[in-house]
KOLNU-209746 format. One record per residue (C-alpha): z, x, y; residue number from 1. Coordinates in steps of 0.001 Angstrom, whole numbers, plus 500000, padded with zeros to 6 digits. Layout:
N
+--------+--------+--------+-----+
!      Z !      X !      Y ! num !
+--------+--------+--------+-----+
!      Z !      X !      Y ! NUM !
...
+--------+--------+--------+-----+
***
This chain:
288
+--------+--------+--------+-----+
!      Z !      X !      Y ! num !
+--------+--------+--------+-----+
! 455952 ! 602162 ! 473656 !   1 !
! 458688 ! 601532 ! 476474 !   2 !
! 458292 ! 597422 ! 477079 !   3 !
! 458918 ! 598607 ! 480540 !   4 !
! 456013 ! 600943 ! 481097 !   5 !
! 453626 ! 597807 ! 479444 !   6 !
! 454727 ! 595362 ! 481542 !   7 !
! 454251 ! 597213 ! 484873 !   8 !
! 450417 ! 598379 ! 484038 !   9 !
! 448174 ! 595938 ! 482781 !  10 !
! 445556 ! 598225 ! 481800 !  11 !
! 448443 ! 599843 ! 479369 !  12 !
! 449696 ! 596189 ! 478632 !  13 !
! 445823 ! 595124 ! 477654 !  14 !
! 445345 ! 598350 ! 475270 !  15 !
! 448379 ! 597610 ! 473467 !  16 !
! 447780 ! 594370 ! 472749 !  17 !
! 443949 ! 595259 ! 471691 !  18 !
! 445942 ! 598247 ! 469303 !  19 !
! 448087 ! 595273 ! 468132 !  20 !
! 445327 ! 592886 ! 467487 !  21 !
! 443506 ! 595431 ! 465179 !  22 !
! 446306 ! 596755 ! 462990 !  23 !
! 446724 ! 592398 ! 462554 !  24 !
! 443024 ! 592677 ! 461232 !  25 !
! 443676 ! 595699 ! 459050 !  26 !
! 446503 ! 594177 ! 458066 !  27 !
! 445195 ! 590945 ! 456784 !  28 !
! 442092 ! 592715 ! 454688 !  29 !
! 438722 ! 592561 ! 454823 !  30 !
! 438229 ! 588792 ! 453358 !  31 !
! 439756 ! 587546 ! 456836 !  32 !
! 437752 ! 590026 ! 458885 !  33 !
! 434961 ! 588841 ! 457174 !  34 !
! 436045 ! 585186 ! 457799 !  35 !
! 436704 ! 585737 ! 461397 !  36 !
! 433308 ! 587305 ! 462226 !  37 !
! 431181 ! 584013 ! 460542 !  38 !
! 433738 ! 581874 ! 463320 !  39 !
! 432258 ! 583885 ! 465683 !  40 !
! 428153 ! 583658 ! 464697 !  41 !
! 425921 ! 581658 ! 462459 !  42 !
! 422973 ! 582767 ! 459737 !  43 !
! 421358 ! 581692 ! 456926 !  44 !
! 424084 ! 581933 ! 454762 !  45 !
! 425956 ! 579281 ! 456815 !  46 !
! 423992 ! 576351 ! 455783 !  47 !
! 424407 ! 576767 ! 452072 !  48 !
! 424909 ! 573844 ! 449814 !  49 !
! 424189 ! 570176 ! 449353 !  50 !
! 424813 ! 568304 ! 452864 !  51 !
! 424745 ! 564538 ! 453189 !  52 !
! 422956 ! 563094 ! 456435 !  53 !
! 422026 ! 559939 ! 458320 !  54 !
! 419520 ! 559610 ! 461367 !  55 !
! 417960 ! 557028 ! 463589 !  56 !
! 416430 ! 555705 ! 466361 !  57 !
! 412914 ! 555002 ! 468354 !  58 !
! 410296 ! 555600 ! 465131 !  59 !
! 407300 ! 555943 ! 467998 !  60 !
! 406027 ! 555550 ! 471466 !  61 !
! 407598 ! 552746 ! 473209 !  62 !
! 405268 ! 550338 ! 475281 !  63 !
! 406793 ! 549187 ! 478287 !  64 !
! 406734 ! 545194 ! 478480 !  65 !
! 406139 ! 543034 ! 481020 !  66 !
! 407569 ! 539003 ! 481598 !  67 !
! 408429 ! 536548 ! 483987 !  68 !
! 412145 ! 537689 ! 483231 !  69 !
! 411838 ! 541641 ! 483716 !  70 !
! 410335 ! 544739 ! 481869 !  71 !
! 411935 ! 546503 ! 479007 !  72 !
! 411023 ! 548807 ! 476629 !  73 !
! 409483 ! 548134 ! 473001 !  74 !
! 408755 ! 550096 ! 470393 !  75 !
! 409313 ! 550366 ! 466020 !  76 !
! 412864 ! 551812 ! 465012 !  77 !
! 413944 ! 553647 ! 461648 !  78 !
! 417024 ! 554934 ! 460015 !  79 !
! 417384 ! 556916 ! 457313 !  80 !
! 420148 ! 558786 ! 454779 !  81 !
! 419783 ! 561227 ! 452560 !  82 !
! 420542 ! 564547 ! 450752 !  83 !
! 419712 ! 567890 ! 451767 !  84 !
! 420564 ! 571254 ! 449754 !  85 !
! 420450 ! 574690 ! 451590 !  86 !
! 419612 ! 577923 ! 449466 !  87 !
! 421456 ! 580550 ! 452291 !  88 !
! 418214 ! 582298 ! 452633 !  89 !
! 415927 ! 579935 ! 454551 !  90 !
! 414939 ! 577521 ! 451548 !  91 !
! 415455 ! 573544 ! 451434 !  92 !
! 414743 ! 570364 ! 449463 !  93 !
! 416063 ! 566958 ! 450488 !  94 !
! 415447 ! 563170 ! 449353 !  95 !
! 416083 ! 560309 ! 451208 !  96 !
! 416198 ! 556277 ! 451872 !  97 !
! 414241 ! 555272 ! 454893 !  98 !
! 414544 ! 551551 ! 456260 !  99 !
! 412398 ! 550627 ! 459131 ! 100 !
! 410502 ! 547411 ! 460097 ! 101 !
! 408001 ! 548171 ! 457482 ! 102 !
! 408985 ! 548813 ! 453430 ! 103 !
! 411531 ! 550673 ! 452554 ! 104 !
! 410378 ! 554109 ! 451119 ! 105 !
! 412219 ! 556556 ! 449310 ! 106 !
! 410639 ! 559985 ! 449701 ! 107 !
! 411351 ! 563698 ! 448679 ! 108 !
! 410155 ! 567129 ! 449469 ! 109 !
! 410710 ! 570988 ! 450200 ! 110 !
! 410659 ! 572958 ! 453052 ! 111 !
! 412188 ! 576066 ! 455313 ! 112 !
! 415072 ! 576099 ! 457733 ! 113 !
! 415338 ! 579184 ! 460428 ! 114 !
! 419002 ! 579600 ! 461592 ! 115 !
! 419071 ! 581339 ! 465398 ! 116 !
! 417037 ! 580574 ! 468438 ! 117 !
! 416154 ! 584048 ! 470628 ! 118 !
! 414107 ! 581551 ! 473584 ! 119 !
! 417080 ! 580312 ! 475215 ! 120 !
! 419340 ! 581459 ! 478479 ! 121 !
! 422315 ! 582149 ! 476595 ! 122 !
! 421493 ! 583974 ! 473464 ! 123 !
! 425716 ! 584120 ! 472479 ! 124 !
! 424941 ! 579747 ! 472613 ! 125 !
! 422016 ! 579534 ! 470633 ! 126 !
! 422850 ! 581756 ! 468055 ! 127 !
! 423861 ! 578511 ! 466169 ! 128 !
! 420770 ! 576595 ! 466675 ! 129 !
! 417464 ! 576510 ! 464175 ! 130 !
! 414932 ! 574538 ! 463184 ! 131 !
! 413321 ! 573261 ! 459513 ! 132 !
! 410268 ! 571350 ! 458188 ! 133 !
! 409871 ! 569514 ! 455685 ! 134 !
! 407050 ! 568636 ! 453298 ! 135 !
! 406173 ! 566276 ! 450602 ! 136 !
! 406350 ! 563089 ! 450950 ! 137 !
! 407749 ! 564003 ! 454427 ! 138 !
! 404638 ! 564861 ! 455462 ! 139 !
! 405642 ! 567669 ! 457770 ! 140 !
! 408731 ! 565923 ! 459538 ! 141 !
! 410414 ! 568769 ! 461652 ! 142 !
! 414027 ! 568812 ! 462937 ! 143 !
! 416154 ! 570857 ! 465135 ! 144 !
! 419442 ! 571789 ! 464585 ! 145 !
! 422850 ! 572714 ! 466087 ! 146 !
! 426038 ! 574044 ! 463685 ! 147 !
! 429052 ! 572243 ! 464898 ! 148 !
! 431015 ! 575720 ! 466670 ! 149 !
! 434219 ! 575858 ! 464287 ! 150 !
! 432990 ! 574142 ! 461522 ! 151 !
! 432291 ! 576757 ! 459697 ! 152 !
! 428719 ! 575494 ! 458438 ! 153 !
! 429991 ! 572154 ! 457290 ! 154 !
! 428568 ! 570072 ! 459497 ! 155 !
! 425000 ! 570011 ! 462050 ! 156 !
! 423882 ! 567416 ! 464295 ! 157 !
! 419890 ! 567295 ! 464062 ! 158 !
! 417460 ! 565717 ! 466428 ! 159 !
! 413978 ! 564866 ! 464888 ! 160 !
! 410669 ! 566338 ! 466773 ! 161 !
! 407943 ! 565340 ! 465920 ! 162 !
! 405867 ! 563843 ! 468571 ! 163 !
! 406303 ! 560273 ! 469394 ! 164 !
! 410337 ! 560119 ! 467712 ! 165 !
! 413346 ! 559806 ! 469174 ! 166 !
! 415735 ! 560229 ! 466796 ! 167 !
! 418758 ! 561931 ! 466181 ! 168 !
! 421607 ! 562629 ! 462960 ! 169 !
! 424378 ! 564469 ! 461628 ! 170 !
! 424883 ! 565991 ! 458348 ! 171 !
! 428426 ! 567333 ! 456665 ! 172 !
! 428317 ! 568822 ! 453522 ! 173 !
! 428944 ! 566611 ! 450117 ! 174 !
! 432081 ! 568522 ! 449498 ! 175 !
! 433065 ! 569387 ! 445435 ! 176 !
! 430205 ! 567930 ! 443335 ! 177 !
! 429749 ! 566590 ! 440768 ! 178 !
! 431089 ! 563425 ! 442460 ! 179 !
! 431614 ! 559662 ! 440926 ! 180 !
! 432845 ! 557172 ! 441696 ! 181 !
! 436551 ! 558087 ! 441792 ! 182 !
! 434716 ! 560117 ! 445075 ! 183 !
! 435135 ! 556718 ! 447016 ! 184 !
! 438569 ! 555566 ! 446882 ! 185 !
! 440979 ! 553887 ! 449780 ! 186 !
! 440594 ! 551988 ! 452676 ! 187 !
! 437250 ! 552944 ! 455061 ! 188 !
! 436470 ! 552021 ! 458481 ! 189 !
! 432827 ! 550697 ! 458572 ! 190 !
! 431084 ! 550650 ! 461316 ! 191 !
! 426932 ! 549393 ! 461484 ! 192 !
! 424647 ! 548690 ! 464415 ! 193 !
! 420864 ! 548401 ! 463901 ! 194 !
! 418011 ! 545970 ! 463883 ! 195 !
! 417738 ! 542952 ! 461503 ! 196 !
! 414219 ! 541060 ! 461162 ! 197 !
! 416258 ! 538303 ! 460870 ! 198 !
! 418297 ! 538173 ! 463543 ! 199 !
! 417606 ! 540556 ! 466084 ! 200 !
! 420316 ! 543380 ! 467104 ! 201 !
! 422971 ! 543363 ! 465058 ! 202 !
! 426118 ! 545715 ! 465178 ! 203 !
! 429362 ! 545449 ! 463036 ! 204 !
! 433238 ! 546762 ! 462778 ! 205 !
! 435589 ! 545939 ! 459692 ! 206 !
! 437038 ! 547648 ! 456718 ! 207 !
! 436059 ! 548386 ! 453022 ! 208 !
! 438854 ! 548881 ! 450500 ! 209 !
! 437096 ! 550670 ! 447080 ! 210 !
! 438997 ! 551065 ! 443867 ! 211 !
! 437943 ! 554748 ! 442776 ! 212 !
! 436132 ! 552691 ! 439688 ! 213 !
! 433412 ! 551566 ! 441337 ! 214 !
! 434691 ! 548526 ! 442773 ! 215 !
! 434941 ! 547025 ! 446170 ! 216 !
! 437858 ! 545025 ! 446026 ! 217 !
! 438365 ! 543504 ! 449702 ! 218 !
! 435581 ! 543451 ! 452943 ! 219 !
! 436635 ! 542152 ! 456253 ! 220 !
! 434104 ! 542424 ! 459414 ! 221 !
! 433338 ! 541085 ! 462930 ! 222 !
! 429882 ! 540934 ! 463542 ! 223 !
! 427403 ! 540388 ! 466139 ! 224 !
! 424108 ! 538746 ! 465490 ! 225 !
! 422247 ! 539054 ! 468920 ! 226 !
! 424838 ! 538423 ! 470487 ! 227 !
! 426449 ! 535235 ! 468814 ! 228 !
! 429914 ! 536574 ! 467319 ! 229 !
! 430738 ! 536020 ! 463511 ! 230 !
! 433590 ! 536870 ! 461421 ! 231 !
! 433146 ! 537468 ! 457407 ! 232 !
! 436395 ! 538209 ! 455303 ! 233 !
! 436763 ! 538651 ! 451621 ! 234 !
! 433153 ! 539731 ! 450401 ! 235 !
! 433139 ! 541811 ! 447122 ! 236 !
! 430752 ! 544904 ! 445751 ! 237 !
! 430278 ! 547163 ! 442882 ! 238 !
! 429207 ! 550943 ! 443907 ! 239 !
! 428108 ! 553598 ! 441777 ! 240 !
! 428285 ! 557238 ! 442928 ! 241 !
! 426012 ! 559901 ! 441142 ! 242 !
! 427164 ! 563235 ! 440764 ! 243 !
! 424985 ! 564354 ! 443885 ! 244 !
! 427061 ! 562450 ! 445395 ! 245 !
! 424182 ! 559568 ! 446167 ! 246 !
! 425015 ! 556346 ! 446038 ! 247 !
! 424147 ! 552314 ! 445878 ! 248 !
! 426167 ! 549266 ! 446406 ! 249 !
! 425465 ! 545575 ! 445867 ! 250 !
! 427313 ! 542971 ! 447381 ! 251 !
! 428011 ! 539878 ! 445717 ! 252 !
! 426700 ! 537719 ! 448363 ! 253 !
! 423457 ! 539417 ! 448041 ! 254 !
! 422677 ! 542543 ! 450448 ! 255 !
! 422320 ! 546090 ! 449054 ! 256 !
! 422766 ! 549036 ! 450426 ! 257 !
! 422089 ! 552891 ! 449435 ! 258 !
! 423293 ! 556353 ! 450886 ! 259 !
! 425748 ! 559467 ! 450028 ! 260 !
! 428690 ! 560393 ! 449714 ! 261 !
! 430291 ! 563401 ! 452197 ! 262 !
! 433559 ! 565462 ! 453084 ! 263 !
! 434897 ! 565258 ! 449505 ! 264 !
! 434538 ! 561249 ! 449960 ! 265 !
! 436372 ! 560741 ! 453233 ! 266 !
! 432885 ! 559585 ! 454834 ! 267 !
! 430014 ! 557923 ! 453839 ! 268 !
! 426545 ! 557474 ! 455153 ! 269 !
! 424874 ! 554078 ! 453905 ! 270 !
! 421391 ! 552095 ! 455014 ! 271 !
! 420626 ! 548402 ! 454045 ! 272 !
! 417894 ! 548034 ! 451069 ! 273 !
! 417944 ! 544368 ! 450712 ! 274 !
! 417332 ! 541657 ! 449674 ! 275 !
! 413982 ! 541535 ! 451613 ! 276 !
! 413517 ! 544328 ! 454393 ! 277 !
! 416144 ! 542999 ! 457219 ! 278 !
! 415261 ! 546474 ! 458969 ! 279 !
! 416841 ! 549722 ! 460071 ! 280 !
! 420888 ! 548923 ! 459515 ! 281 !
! 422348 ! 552259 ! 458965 ! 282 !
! 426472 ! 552342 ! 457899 ! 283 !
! 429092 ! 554552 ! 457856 ! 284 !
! 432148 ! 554894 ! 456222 ! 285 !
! 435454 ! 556759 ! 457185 ! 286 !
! 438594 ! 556496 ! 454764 ! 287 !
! 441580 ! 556055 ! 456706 ! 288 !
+--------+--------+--------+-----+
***
């Protein structure tokens, strides 16, 4: 076709290129077509697989308290990490550690996951949306759920709803299993914020260098304790990682600490255990 004649009509111009863009489909086979129309949608087949996830935040209703200084709000808090695994056609199971100002419980169950939601304004956006329940020793807990748009089904943010929580997550898949402990190797950011019993809020930055062995060779973090700054450098661990990718840690100096492992080990997803219930501290891990 005369690049003249194209240029000059853009109706001409636009069927060329459309002509162009579908012998590049043809061209590339039917795997890529394939691959290019799950970019464009979400089903049940795109959560498939075990995912790692974390959540937290407001466990119940929150009473609003009065003093002679001002009114804030009050309320119990949770966090939680865990493992769920996807069937592809609207099956689930997941087990998880749950920290809270209570015990710490450690709970399993089944359930169903829907992937599409037909009740909103924008059918094209929601499309990507759905919504599970769980049972068990869940009890019922319900989520919603969003499919990160170009992930591909590797990763969901989740917001719990149930009456009376306010709590929200994210989950990314484990990645290759089996994993081990060779699944945690390098240098990690950490970064924590959550409640102690001990000491009120507490939040913390700092790094983690693991040896692949299970072996935490070098911990360095600034920390804040309600407010009153801290610094802590040179605390040691041993981890182990099971192949579902689940994992503990102990600290020599005492706390412990369990979670999972995601993204073919450049993440991780951690809450404290112990010693004693110090409350919801979740932790996560990126390797650098």
């Amino acid at each position: 076709m005369h690049k003249g004649l194209i240029d000059r009509h853009p109706t001409v111009r636009n069927l060329g290129l459309a002509l162009l863009a579908s012998l590049l489909s043809l061209a590339a086979g039917p795997r890529a077509q394939a691959q290019d129309q799950q970019d464009r949608g979400c089903s049940q087949q795109s959560l498939h697989g075990a995912y790692g996830y974390n959540y937290g935040g407001p466990d119940g209703p929150a009473i609003l308290v009065t003093t002679t200084t001002g009114k804030f709000w009050s309320g119990p808090v949770a966090s939680a990490v865990g493992l769920m695994t996807f069937d592809g056609v609207g099956g689930l199971r997941a087990q998880e550690t749950r920290t809270s100002t209570g015990p710490v419980i450690r709970r399993s169950g089944t359930g169903t996951y829907s992937v599409g939601v037909s009740n909103f304004a924008v059918p094209s956006r929601a499309e990507c949306m759905g919504s599970a329940t769980l049972g068990g020793d869940f009890g019922g807990l319900t989520f919603d759920f969003m499919i990160v748009p170009g992930s591909k089904g590797r990763e969901f943010s989740l917001i719990i709803t149930n009456p009376g929580k306010v709590q929200t997550g994210v989950a990314r898949e484990t990645g290759d299993e089996p994993c081990s402990d060779a699944s945690l190797e390098g240098t990690y950011r950490v970064q924590s914020a959550g409640l102690s019993l001990m000491f009120g809020p507490t939040a913390a930055v700092g790094m983690r260098i693991l040896d692949g062995a299970g072996n935490l060779t070098w911990a360095e973090d600034t920390l804040s304790r309600n407010g009153q700054i801290m610094h802590r450098v040179g605390r040691s661990a041993t981890y182990s990682v099971l192949a579902d990718c689940t994992i503990s840690e102990v600290f020599a100096d005492g706390p412990t600490f369990e979670g999972v492992v995601v993204a073919e080990g450049r993440e991780a997803y951690l809450v404290r255990t112990g010693p004693g219930n110090t409350g919801p501290i979740p932790v996560s891990y990126k390797r650098w």
